[in-house]
C-alpha positions as MATLAB code, in Angstrom:
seq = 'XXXXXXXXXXXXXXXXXXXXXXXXXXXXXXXXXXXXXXXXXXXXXXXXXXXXXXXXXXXXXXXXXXXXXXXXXXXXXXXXXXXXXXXXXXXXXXXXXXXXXXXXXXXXXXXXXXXXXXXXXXXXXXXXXXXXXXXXXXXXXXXXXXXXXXXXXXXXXXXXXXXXXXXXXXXXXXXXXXXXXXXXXXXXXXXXXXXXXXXXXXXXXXXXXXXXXXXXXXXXXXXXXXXXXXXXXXXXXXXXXXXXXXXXXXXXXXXXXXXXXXXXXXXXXXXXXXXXXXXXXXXXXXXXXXXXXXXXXXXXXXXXXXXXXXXXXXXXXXXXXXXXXXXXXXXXXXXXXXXXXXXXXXXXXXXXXXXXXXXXXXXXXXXXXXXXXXXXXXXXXXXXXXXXXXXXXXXXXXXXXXXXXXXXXXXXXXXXXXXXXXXXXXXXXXXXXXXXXXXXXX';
ca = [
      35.538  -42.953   80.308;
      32.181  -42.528   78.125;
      29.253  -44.489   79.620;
      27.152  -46.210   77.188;
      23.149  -45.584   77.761;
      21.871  -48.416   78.944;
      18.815  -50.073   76.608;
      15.784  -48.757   78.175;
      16.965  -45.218   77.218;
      17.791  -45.860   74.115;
      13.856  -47.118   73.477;
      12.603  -43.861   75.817;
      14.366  -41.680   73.587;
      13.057  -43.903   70.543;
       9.734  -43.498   71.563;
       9.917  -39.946   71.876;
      11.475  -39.044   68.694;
       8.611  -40.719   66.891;
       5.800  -39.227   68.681;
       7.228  -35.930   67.965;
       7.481  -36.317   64.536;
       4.098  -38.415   64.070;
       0.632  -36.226   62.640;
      -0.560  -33.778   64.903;
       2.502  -33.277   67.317;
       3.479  -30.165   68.414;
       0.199  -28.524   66.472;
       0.543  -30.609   63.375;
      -2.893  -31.945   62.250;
      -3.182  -34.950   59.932;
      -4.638  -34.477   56.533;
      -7.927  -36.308   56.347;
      -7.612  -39.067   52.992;
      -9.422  -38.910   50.054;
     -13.393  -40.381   50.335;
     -14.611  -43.976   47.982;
     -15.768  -43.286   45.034;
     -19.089  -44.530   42.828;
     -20.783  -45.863   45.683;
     -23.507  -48.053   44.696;
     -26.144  -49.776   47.168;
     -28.055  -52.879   45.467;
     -30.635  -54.869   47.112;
     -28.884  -58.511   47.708;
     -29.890  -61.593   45.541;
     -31.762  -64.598   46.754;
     -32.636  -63.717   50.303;
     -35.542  -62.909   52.858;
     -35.319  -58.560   52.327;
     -32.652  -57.937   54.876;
     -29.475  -57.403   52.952;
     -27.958  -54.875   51.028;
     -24.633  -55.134   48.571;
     -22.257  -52.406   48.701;
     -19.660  -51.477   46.124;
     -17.055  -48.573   45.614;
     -14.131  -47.722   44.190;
     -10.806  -47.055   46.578;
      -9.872  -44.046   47.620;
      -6.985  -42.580   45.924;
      -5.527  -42.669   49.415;
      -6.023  -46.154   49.969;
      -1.966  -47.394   50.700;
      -2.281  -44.888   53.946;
      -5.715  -46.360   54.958;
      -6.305  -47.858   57.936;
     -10.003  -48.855   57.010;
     -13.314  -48.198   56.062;
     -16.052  -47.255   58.421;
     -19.827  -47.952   57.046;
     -22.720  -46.259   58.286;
     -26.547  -46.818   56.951;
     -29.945  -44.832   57.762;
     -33.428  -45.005   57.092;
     -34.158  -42.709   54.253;
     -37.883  -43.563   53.672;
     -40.805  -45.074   54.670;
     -43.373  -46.568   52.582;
     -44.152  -42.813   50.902;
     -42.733  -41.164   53.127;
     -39.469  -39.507   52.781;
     -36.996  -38.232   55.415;
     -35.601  -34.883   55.056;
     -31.740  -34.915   55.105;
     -31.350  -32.871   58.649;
     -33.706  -35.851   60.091;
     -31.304  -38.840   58.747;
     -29.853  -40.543   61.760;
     -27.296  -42.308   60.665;
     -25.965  -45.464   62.527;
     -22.286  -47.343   62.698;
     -22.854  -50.457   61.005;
     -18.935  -52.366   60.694;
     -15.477  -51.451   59.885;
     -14.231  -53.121   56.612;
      -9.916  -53.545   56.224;
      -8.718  -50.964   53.791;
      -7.832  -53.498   50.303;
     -11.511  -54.293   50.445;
     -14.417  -52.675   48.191;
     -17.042  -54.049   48.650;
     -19.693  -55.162   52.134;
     -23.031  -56.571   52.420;
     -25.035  -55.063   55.218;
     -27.125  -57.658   56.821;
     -29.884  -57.566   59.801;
     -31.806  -54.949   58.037;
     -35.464  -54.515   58.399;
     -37.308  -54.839   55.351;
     -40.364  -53.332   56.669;
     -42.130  -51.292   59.701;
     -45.349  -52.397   60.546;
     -48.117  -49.338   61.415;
     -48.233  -49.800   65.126;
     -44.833  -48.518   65.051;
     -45.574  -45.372   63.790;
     -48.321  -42.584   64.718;
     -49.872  -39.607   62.675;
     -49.940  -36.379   64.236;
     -51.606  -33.947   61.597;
     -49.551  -34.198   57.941;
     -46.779  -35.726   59.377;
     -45.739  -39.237   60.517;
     -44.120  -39.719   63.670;
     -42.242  -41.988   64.641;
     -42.423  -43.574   68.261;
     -38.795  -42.739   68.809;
     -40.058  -38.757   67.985;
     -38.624  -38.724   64.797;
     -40.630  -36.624   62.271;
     -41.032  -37.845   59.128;
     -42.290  -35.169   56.028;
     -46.049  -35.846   54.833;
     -46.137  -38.638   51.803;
     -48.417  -41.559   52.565;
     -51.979  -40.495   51.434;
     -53.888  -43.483   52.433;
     -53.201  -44.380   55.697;
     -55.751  -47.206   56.647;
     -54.904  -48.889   53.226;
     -51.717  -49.320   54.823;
     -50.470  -52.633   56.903;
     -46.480  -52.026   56.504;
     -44.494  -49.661   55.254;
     -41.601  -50.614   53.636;
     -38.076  -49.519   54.020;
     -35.658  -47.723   52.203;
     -31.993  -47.200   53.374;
     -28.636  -44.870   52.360;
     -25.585  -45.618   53.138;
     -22.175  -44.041   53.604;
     -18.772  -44.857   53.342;
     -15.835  -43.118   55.142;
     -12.287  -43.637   54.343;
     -10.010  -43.714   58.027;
      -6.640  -42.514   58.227;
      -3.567  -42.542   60.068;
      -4.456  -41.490   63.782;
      -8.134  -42.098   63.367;
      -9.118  -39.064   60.776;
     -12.019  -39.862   58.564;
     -12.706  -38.219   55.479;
     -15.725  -37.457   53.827;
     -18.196  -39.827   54.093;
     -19.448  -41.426   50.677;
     -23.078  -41.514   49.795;
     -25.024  -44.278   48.159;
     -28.163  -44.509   46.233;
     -31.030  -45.334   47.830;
     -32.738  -49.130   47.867;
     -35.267  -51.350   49.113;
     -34.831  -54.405   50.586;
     -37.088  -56.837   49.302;
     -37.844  -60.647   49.528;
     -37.068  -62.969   46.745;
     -38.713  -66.026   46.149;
     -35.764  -68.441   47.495;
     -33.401  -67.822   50.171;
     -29.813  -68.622   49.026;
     -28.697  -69.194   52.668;
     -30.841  -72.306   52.568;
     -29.673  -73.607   49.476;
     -28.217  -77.088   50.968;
     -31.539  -77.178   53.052;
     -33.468  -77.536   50.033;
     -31.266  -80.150   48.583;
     -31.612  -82.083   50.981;
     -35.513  -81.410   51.113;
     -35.200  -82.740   47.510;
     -33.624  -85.736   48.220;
     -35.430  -87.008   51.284;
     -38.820  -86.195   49.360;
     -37.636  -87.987   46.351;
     -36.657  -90.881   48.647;
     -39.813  -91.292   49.687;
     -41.589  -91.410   46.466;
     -39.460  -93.650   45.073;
     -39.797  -96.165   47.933;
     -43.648  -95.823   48.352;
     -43.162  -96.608   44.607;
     -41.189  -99.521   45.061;
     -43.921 -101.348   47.775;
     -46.650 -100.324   45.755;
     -45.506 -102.177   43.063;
     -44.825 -105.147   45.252;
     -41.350 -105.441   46.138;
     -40.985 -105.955   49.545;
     -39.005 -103.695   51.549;
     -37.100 -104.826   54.722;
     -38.021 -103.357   58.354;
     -35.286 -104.267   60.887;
     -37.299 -106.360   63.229;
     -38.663 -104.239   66.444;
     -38.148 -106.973   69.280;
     -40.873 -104.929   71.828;
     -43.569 -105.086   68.961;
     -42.941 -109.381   68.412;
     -43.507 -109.265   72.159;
     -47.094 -108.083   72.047;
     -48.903 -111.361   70.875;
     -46.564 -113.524   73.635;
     -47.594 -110.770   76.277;
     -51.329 -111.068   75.403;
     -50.950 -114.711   75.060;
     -50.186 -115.334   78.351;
     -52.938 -113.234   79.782;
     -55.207 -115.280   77.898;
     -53.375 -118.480   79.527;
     -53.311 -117.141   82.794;
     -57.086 -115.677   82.766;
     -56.198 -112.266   83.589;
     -56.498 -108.746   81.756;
     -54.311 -106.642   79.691;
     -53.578 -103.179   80.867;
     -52.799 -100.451   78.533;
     -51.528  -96.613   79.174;
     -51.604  -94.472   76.141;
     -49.439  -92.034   78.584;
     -50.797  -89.071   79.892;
     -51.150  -86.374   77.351;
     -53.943  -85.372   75.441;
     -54.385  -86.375   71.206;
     -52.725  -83.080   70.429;
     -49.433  -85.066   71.601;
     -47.671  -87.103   68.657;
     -46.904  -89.793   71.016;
     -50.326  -90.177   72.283;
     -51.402  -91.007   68.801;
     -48.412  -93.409   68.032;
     -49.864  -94.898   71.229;
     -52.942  -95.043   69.901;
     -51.780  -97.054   66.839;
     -49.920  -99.573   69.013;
     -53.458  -99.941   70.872;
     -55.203 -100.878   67.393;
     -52.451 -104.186   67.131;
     -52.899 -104.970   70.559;
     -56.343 -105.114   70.441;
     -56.693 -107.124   67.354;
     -54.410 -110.090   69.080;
     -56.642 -109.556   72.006;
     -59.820 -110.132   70.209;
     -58.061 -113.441   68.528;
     -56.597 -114.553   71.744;
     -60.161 -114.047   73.607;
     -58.527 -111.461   76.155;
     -59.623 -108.847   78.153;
     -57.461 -105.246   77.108;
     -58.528 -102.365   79.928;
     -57.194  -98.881   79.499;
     -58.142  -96.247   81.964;
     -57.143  -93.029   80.519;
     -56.251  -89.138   81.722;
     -57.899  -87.487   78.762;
     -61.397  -87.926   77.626;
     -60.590  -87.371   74.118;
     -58.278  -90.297   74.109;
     -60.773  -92.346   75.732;
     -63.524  -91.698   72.560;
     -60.596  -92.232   70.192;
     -59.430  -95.484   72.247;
     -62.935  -96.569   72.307;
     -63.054  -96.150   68.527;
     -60.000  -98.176   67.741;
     -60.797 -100.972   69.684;
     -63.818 -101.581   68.421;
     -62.496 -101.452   64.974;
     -59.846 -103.673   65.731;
     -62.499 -106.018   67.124;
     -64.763 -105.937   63.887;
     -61.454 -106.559   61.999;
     -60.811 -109.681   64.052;
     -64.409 -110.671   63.541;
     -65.583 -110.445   67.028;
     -67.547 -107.354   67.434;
     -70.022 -109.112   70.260;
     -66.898 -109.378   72.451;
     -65.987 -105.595   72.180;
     -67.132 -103.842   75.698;
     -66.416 -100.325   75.970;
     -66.944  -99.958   79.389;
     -63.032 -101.475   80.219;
     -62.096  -97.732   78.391;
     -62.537  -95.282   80.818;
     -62.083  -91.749   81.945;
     -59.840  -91.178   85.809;
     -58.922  -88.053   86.183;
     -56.872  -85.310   84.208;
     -54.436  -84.746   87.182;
     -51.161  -86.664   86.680;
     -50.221  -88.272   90.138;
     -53.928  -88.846   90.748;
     -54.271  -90.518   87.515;
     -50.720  -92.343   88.539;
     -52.193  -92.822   91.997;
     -55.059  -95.097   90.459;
     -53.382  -97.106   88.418;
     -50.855  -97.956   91.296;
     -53.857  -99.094   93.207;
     -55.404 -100.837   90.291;
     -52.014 -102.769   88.869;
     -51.663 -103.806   92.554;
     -55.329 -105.058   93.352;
     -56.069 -106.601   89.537;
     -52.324 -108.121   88.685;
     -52.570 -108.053   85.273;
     -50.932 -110.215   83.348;
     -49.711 -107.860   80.682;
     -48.904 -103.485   80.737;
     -48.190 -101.715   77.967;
     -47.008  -98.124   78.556;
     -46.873  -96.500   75.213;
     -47.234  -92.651   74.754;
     -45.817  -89.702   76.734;
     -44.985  -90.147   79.748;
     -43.557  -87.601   82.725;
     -42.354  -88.660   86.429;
     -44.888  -91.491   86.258;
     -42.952  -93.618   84.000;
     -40.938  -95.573   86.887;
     -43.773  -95.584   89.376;
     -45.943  -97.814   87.080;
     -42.955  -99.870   85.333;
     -42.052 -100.394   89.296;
     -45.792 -101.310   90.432;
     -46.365 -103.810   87.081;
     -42.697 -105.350   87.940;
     -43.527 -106.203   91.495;
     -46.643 -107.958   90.190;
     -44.727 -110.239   87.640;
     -46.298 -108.612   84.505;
     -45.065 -108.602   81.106;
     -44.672 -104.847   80.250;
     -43.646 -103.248   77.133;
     -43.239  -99.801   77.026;
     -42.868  -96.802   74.232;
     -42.047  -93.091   74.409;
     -39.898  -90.353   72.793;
     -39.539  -88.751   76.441;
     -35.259  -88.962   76.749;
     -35.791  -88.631   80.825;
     -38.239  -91.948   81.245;
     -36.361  -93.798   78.521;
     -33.604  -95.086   81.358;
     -36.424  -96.117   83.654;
     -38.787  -97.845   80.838;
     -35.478 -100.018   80.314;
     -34.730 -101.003   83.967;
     -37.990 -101.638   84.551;
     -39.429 -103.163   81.817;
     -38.840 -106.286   79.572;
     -39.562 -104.778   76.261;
     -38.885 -100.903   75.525;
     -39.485  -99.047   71.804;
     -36.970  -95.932   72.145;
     -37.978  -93.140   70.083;
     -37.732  -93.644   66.421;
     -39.389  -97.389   66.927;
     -42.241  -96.246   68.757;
     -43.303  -93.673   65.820;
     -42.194  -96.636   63.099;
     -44.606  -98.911   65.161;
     -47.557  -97.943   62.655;
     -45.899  -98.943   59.241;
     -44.398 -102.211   61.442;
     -47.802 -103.283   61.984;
     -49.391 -102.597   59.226;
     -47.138 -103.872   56.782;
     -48.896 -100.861   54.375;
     -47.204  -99.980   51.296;
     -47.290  -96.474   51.811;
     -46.594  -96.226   55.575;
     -43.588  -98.575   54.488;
     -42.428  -96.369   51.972;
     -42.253  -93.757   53.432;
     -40.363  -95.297   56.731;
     -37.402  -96.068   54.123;
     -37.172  -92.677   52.802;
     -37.095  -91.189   55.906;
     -34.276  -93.968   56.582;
     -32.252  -91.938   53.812;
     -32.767  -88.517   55.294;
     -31.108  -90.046   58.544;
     -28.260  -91.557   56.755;
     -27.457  -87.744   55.132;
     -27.911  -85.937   58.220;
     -25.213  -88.626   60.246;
     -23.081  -88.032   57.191;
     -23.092  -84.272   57.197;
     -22.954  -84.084   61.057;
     -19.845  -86.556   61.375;
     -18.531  -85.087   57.571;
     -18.657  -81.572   58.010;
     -20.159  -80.397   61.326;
     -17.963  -82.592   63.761;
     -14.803  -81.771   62.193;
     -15.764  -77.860   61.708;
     -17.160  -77.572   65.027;
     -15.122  -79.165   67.254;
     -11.701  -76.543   66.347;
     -14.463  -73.708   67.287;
     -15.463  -75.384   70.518;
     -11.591  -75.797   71.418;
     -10.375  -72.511   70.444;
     -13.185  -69.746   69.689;
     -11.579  -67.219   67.192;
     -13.501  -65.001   65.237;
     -12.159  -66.953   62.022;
     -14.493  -69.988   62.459;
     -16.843  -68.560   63.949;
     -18.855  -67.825   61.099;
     -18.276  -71.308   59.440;
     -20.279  -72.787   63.120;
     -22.791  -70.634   62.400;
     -22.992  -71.525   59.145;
     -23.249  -74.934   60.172;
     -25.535  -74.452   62.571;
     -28.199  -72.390   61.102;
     -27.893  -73.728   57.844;
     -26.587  -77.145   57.203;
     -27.408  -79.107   60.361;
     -30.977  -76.573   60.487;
];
């Protein structure tokens, strides 16, 4: 009785068979394909100098292809040219075998002279590369820029390339728009035009509608009841200098608060961590004095200079919230770990406090701990509020619009895009996030 051979042997012997009749068993070598043809490099349209378009035509070989392999290497520098032994040619990507055509990206478009060195009539380069004598003036030089070749092999079956493919030399250069930031300049359009148009619209008169900023309304009931109560107003433009953008947002807020003051007959004291923002605080509050019409009742010694360190700054205004009790703290600027120590110290006196900052971290504790808070975007739309200025308003409404396009494209495209990549990274999407990323939601 015959025994049948059981499936594993039938798949051994399988396996065998083919390997011995595949290229290069048993002494047989496989026939390297046919190269690409008309290999052209072109510099790449509409973008910053670091891209390069590559074309050819198919090898004649190209249904037994397994791919193309594309290589590129510096073939000059400014006048400089680099003799063919000296070409070090780099692996750049492997393109699939139906395509004909790659753009090489992440090129540098130029090499500035303190990477190179002259030794006699030749150039060197600092990775000892020698370069053949070309650039004539050297001190009129401040980069060089770059020219690249590239080449193009065709990859058979087991791995055997054929000969490789040589472009024409090009330079990549910078054009005057970058293509990759088309949609970024759109929307630049848009949110400019926006703005125009509405400073347009409240210059002409038309009055344009500001959601209504409950912390700000609070400011003439806060300095009201100091008045009523005969105590002062303290106010902490936080604790960064006027370099900060917040400091001088702050600084706005103090021009209001003063004004109300000087109306109300109230006393507004605001020690201060930076001595520039004291001689820009003393400037506002006297001009929001003359403005109320009480310029004799402006004293500038209630803005003064503590100290530039933070918790010794902090440390005085604990003391002096506790010994004073003023009726009224406003906290509006940039503000670090001192935020809940002082919202703390003005709560425990049974102050009215009304606080501002961009800071994300204090936000939480300016809302626990105080009865009025401006979070981000309010604090900086303070100014226009105020003022009730036809341009400052104007342009608060067309930023409005830029807002309303980014939450579009973010929720549109980016959410819906972004969250398949986050759940399941393949190299498919990963260059639509990037996309997204650098380029729309930039």
């Amino acid at each position: 009785m015959m025994r049948r051979p059981s499936r594993a042997r039938i798949m051994l012997a399988t396996a065998t068979a083919l390997a011995l009749t595949a290229p290069g068993a048993l002494g047989q070598e496989s026939t390297p394909p046919a190269p690409p043809t008309n290999l052209v490099a072109a510099d790449h349209p509409l973008d910053g100098g670091q891209r390069v378009d590559l074309t050819w035509n198919a090898s004649p070989d190209a249904d037994s292809l397994e791919a193309y392999w594309i290589y590129k290497a510096i073939a000059q520098v400014g006048d400089a040219v680099v003799d063919d032994e000296h070409l070090e040619w780099e692996y750049v990507d492997l393109v699939a075998k139906d395509k004909t055509s790659f753009v090489v990206r992440d090129l540098e478009r130029s090499l500035p002279v303190k990477d190179l060195k002259k030794e006699g009539d030749h150039i060197v380069n600092v990775g000892d590369l020698m370069w053949n004598a070309g650039v004539r003036h050297w001190d009129d030089y401040r980069e060089f820029p770059m020219t690249y070749q590239f080449r193009v092999k065709a990859i058979g079956a087991g791995g055997v390339a054929s000969e490789p493919a040589e472009s024409n030399t090009v330079v990549p250069r910078r054009q005057w728009f970058d293509g990759d930031r088309f949609w970024l300049a759109v929307i630049t359009l848009i949110l400019a035009g926006s703005v125009f148009y509405f400073i347009s619209q409240a210059r002409s008169g038309k009055v344009l509608k500001v959601r209504r900023i409950a912390g700000l309304e609070a400011v003439d009931e806060a300095v009201g009841r100091a008045t009523e109560m005969g105590r002062s107003c303290l106010y902490i433009a936080g604790t960064q200098d006027m370099n900060d953008i917040q400091t001088i947002a702050g600084i706005t807020v103090l021009s209001h608060v003063a004004k109300t003051a000087a109306e109300y007959d109230a006393k507004v004291e605001m020690p201060c961590s930076r001595s520039l923002v004291m001689t820009t605080a003393r400037e506002t509050v006297q001009a929001a004095y003359l403005s109320a019409g009480r310029p004799d009742a402006y004293n500038q010694d209630l803005i003064y200079y503590v100290t530039d360190e933070q918790f010794g700054f902090v440390a005085y205004l604990q003391g002096h919230i506790t010994r004073e009790k003023p009726a009224a703290c406003f906290y509006m600027g940039a503000f670090y770990a001192e935020s809940l120590i002082l919202a703390e110290t003005g709560n425990n006196v049974g102050a009215i406090q009304v606080a501002g900052t961009a800071m994300p971290a204090q936000l939480p504790f300016f809302v626990a701990a105080c009865d009025y808070t401006l979070i981000g975007e309010e604090f900086f739309a303070a100014s226009a509020y105020l003022s009730g200025e036809p341009d400052q308003l104007g342009s608060l409404k067309g930023q409005d619009v830029g807002k309303v396009i980014e939450a579009i494209d973010s929720k549109t495209f980016g959410s819906p895009r972004a969250t398949p990549m986050v759940a399941a990274v393949t190299p498919m999407m990963m260059p639509i996030a990037t996309y997204i990323k650098d380029v729309v939601l930039v």
